[in-house]
C-alpha positions as CSV (number, residue, x, y, z in Angstrom):
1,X,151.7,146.6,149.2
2,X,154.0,143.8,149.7
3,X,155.8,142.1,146.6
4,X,154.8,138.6,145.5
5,X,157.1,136.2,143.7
6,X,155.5,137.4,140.7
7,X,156.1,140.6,140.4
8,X,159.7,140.1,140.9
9,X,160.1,136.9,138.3
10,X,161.2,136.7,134.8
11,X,158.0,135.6,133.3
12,X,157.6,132.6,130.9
13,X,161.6,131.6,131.0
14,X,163.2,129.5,128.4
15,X,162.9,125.5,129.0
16,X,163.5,122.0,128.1
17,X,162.1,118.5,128.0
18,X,164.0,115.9,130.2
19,X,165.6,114.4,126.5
20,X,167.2,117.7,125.1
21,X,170.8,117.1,125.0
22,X,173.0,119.2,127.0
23,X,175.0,120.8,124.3
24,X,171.3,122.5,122.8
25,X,170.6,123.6,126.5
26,X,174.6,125.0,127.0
27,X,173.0,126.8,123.6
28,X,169.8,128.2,125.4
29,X,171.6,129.3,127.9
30,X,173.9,131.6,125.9
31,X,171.3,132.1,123.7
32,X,169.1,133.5,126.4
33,X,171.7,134.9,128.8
34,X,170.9,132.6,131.5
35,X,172.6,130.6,133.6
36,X,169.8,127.8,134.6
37,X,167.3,126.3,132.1
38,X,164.1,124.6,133.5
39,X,163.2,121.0,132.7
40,X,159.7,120.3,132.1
41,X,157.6,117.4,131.7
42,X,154.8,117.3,128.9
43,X,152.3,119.1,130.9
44,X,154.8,121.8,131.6
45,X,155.6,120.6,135.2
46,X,159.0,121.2,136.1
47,X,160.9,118.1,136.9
48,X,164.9,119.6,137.4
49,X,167.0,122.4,136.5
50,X,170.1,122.4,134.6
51,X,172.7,125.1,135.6
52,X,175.8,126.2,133.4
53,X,177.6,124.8,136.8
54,X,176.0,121.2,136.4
55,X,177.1,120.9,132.6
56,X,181.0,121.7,133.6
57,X,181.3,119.7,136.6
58,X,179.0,116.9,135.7
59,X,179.9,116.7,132.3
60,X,182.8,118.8,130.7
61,X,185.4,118.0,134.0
62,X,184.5,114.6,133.6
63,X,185.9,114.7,129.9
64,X,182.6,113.7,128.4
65,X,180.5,115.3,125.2
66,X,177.9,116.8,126.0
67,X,175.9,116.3,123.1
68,X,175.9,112.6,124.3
69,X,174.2,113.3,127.7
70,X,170.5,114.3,128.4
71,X,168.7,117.2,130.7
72,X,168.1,114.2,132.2
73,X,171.0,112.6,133.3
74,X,172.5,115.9,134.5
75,X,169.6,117.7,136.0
76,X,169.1,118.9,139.8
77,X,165.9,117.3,140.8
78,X,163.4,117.1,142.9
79,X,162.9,121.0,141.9
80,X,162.5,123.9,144.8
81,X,159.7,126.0,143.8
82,X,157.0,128.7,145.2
83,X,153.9,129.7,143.9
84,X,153.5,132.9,142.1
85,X,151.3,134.2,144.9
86,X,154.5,133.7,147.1
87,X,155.7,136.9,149.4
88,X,158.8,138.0,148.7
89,X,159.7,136.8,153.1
90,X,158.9,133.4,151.6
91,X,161.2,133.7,148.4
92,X,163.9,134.7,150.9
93,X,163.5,131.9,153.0
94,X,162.8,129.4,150.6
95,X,166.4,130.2,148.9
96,X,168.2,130.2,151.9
97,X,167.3,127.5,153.4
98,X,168.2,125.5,150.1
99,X,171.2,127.6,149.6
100,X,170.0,128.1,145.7
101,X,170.7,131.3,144.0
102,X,167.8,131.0,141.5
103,X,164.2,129.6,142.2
104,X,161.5,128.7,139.8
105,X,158.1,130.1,139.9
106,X,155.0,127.6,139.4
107,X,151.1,128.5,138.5
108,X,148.1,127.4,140.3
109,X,148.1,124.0,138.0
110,X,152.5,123.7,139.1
111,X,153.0,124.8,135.5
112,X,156.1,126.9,135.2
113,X,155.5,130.5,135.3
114,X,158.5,132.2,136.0
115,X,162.7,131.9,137.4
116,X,163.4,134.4,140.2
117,X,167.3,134.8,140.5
118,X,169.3,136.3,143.4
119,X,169.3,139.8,141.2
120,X,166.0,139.8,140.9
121,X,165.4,139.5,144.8
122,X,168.5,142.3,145.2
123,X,166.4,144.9,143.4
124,X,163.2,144.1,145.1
125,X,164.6,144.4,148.5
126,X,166.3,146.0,151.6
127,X,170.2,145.7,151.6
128,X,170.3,143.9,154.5
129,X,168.0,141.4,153.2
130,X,170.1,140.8,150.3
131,X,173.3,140.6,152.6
132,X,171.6,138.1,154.8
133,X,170.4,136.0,151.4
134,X,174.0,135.6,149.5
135,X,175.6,134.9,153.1
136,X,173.1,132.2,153.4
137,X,173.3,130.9,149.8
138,X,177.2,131.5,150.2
139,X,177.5,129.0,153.7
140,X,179.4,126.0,153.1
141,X,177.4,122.8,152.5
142,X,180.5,120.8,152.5
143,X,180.6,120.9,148.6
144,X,183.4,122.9,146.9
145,X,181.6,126.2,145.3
146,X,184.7,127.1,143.7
């Protein structure tokens, strides 16, 4: 039987409202030993993602506190996502072709469910699906990964 974004996703993951300040969701994120917090809206929608990445280049290079910036204000948005129902071809595809390393998971209702990282896909998967996913991820969109 094929594997569904579900079976493959960390279930129920850590998240934040669009007005948390950064330096509590730079706290989740150690806290939790991850490297991208959801941000929800009151009905548990997501609405962006905050990576440890955004925080120091948005942020931190820019010589600015942040405990004086919201989710908000630094957040990737509008949020990739799949359903939890999604095959694992389509979890491939999905984070290729938006060269993301981590995808969220949503519910029937768009409720987040789940975070599916690029470890979670390597385990789940032939190697060569795997190579052909971090080469993908890894092309050059013109920004400085570095």
């Amino acid at each position: 039987m094929a594997k569904l974004a579900n079976d493959v996703m960390t279930a129920d993951p850590t998240r934040c409202s669009a007005t948390t300040t950064l330096d509590e969701v730079a706290k989740l994120m150690r806290q939790f030993d991850c490297g991208e917090i959801p941000i929800v809206d009151t009905a548990d929608r997501p609405i962006g993602v905050v990576t440890d990445r955004d925080i120091v280049c948005r942020v931190v290079a820019e010589g600015q506190n942040p405990a004086a910036h919201t989710a908000e204000q630094c957040m990737t948005s509008p949020v990739i996502t799949v359903q939890t129902d999604a095959s694992l071809t389509d979890v491939l595809e999905t984070m290729q072709r938006n060269q993301i390393r981590r995808l969220l998971v949503v519910d029937e209702e768009g409720c987040c469910a789940g975070i599916i990282a690029q470890a979670d896909v390597a385990l789940a998967t032939r190697p060569n699906d795997v190579g052909e996913l971090v080469r993908e991820v890894s092309r050059s969109s013109g920004l400085s990964s570095h």
